[in-house]
C-alpha positions as CSV (number, residue, x, y, z in Angstrom):
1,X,0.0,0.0,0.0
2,X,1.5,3.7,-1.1
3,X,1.1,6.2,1.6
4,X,1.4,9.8,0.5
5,X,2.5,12.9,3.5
6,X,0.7,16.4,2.4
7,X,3.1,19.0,3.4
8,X,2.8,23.2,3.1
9,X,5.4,25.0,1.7
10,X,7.7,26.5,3.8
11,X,6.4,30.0,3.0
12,X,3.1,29.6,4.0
13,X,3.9,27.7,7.2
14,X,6.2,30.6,8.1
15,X,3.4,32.8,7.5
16,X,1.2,31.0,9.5
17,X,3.5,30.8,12.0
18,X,3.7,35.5,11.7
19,X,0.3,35.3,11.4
20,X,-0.3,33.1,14.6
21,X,2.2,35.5,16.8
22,X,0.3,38.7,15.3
23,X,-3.5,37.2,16.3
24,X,-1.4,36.1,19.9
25,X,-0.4,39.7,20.3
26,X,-3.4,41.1,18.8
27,X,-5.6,39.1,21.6
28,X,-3.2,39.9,24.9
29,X,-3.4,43.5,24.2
30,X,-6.8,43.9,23.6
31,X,-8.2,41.5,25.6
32,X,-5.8,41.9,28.5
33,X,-7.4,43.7,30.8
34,X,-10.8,41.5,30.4
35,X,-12.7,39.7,33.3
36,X,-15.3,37.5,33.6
37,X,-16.6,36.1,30.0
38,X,-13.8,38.3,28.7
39,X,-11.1,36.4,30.6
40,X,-12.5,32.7,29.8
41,X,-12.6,33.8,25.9
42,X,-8.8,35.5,26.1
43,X,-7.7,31.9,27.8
44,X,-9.3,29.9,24.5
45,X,-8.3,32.3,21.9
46,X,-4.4,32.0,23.0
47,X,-5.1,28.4,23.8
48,X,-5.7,27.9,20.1
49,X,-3.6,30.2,18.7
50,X,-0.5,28.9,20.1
51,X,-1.9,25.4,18.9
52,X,-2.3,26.3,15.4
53,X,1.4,28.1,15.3
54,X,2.8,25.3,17.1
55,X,1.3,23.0,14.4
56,X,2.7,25.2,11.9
57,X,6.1,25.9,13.6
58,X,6.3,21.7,13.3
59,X,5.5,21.6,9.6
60,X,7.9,24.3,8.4
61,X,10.9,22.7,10.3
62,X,10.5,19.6,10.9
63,X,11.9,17.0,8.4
64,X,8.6,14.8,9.1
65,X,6.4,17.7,9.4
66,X,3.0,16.7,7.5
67,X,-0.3,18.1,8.5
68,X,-2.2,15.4,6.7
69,X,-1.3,11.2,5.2
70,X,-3.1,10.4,2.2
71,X,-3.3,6.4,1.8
72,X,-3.8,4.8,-1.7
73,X,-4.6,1.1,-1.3
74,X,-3.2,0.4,-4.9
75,X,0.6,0.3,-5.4
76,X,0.6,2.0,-9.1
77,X,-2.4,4.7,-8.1
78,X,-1.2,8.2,-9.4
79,X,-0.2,10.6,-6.2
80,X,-3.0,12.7,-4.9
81,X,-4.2,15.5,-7.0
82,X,-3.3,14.1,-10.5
């Protein structure tokens, strides 16, 4: 059975990672000084944030980094997206 790893470029991993420090920043400051409801939703936007530019961080630099395994279950089946 073929197996098939879906990788980003580089580029737009990086920028996902930019993107994911700028929405982390973007959330402290404005949200920072939030209570209550405020507080609970400033806890689960940086919670997420930081998982989705961890997840990014992984798939721009690691040699294994794949967001996604495609399986064929036929040895001569053309790669994904042909």
């Amino acid at each position: 059975m073929s197996s098939f790893r879906y990788k980003p470029s580089r580029p737009a991993a990086v920028l996902g990672i930019v993107v994911g420090v700028g929405m982390l920043a973007f959330g402290i400051t404005q949200f920072g000084d939030a209570s209550g409801g405020g507080l609970a939703f400033l806890v689960s936007w940086c919670a997420v944030v930081v998982g989705i530019t961890a997840l990014n961080t992984w798939a721009a630099f690691s040699e294994r980094g794949s967001l996604g395994t495609f399986v064929s279950d036929r040895d001569d089946a053309p790669p994904a997206g042909r």
